[in-house]
N, C-alpha and C positions, 0 to 999 in steps of 0.2 A: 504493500500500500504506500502511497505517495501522503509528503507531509499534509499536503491540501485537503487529504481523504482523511487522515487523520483527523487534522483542525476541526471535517466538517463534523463528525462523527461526536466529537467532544463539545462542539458549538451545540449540538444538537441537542445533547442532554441538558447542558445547562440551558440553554433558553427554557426547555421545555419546565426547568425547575423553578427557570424565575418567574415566567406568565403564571406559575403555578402562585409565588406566593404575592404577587401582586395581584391576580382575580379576587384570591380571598383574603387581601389584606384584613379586614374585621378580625381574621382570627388569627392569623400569622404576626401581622407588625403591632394592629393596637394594644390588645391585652398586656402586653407586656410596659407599655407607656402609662399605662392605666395601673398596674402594679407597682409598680417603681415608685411612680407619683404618691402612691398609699407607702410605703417603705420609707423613704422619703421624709415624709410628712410626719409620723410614725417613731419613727426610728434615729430621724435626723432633729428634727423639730422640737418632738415632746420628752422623747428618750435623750435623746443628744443634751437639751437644756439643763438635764439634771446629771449628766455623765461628768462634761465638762468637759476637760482636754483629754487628749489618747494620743502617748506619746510624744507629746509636745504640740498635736494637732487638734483642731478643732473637732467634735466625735463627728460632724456632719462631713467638716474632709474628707476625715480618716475611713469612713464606713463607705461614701458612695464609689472609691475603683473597685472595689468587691462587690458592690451592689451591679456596676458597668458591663462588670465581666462576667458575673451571674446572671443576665441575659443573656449576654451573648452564647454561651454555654447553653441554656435551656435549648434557645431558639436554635442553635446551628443542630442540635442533638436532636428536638422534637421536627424539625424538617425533615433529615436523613431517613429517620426511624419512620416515618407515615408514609413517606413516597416509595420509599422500600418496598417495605412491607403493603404497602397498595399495591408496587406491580406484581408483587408475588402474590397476593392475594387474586389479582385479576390473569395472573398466569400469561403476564407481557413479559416478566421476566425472561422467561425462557425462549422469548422470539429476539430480542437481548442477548441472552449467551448463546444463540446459534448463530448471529449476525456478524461482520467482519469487526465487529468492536474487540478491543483485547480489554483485558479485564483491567487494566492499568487504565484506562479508559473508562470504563466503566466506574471505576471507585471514583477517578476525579471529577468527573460529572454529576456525580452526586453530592460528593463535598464541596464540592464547587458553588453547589446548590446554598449545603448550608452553611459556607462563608459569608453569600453574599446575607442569606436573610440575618445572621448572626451579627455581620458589621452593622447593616439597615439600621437594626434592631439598637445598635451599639451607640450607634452615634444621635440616635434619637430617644433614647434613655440618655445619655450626656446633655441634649439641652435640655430635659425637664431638669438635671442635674444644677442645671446652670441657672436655672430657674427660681430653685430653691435653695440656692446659695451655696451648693455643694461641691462647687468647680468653678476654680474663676478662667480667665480667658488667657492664662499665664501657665500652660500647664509646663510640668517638667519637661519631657521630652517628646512631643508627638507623633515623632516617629517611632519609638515605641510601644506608642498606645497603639498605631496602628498595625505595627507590628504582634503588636500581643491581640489583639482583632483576628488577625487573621492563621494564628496559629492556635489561637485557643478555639476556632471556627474549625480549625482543620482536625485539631486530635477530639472534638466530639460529633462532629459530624461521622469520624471515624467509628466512634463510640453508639451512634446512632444508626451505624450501617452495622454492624455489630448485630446488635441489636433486633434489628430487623430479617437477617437472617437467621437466625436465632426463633425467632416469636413462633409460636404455631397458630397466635391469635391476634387480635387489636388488643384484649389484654394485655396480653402479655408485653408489649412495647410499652407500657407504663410501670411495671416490676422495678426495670433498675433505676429511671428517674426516683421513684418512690421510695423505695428501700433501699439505695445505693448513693446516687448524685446528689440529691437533696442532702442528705445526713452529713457528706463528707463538706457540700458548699457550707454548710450552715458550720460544721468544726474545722473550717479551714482558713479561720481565722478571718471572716468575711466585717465580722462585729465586733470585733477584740486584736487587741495586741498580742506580739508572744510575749512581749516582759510582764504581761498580765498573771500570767498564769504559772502555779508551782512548777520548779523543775521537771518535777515528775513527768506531765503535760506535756508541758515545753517539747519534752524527746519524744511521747507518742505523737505531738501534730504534727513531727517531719517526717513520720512515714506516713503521711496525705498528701497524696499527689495534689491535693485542690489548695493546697497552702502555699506550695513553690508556685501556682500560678497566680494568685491570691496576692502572694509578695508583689513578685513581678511587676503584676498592673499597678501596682499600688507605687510601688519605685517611678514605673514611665507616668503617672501622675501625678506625684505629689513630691516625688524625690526621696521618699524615706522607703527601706527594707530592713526584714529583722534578720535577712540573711545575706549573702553576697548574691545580687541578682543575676552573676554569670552563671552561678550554680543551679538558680532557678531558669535561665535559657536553656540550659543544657538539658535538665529534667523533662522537659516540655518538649526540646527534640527527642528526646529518648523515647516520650510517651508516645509520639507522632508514628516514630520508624516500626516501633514495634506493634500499634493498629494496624499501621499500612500492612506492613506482614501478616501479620493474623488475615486481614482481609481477603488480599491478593491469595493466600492459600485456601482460606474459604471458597472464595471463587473456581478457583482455577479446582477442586479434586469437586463441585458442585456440591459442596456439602447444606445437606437440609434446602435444596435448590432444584435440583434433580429428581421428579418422581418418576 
């Protein structure tokens, strides 16, 4: 196949992913503007007035790159995991993996998908951000934030393609948000410092992976980390290559795809 066949092949998925989430934006882009705003308001406002500082930061600073990045996360994850698991459901998948598509194609067409609604998502929870005083127009590094956009897009959309191979139902594509991703966003330091918390803590929150990303954004916004945020880039490539893997072998021996 020639690169152009390729381009087209890859163009094709992802268009089809984004008219997907702009037809029904109502459910894709707002809820989560609409969530935020209550967090926000909540957490930032009422909770925050009586916190007071966190780490030298304001609580409503300190709390909204975790609040930023915990959409984009849901959102790049609840994308992969529905369209998935729809074609599989509708049984297009498999006219998919008979087609001249390589499956390395196939993943990034999907995650492709849930970059973009994850960034969408991202940067329109930052102006209600902005709104409620939780981000001024000075951020630390922006190329970071967008950088951490599109990698924290990329390792759960991966997590959401997962997922969807996986499901043997639409229930079941809410299992690991519910009992998994949720739990670890919430103890992954989203609402707290590490210097907050007994030693003891301290050493269980750094085997959560949602903490090194946690950090991360929190550094490319506001300039503060409780870790060396190289350490948290690396973590986050690591988490990437090793979905990608998982995936691409998924794919490729048709596991739970194949009837």
């Amino acid at each position: 196949m020639t690169i152009k066949e390729y381009w087209t092949i890859y163009y094709t998925l992802l268009r089809k992913e984004v008219v997907r989430i702009f037809r029904i934006w109502p459910q894709t882009i707002l809820p989560s503007a609409i969530t935020m705003s209550l967090y926000f308001l909540i957490f930032g406002k009422v909770v925050g007035a009586r916190v007071g500082m966190m780490d030298g930061f304001d609580y409503m600073q300190f709390i909204t790159p975790g609040l930023v990045i915990m959409a984009v996360i849901n959102n790049a994850y609840a994308n992969v995991v529905g369209s998935f698991y729809g074609a599989r459901f509708s049984h297009s998948i498999e006219e998919l993996l008979v087609s001249p598509a390589n499956n390395h194609l196939i993943i990034l067409g999907y995650i492709s998908g849930g970059i973009v609604r994850g960034v969408i998502v991202g940067v329109l929870v930052s102006i209600v951000a902005a709104l409620f005083g939780g981000i001024s127009l000075h951020f630390h590094n922006l190329l970071l934030i967008m950088l951490a956009f599109l990698l924290c897009g990329a390792l759960f959309s991966l997590g959401g393609l997962l997922n969807g191979i996986f499901s043997q139902s639409f229930d079941d594509t809410t299992i690991f948000p519910t009992f998994v991703l949720t739990p670890l966003i919430y103890l992954g330091g989203v609402f707290y410092g590490l210097s907050v918390l007994p030693p003891f803590w301290q050493h269980i929150v750094q085997y959560n992976p949602l903490f090194y990303i946690v950090d991360f954004v929190r550094f490319a916004f506001i300039g503060y980390s409780s870790m060396n945020p190289t350490i948290a880039f690396v973590a986050i490539i690591i988490f990437i290559v090793v979905l990608y893997s998982l995936a691409w072998y998924l794919l490729s021996r048709g596991i739970r795809l194949k009837s």
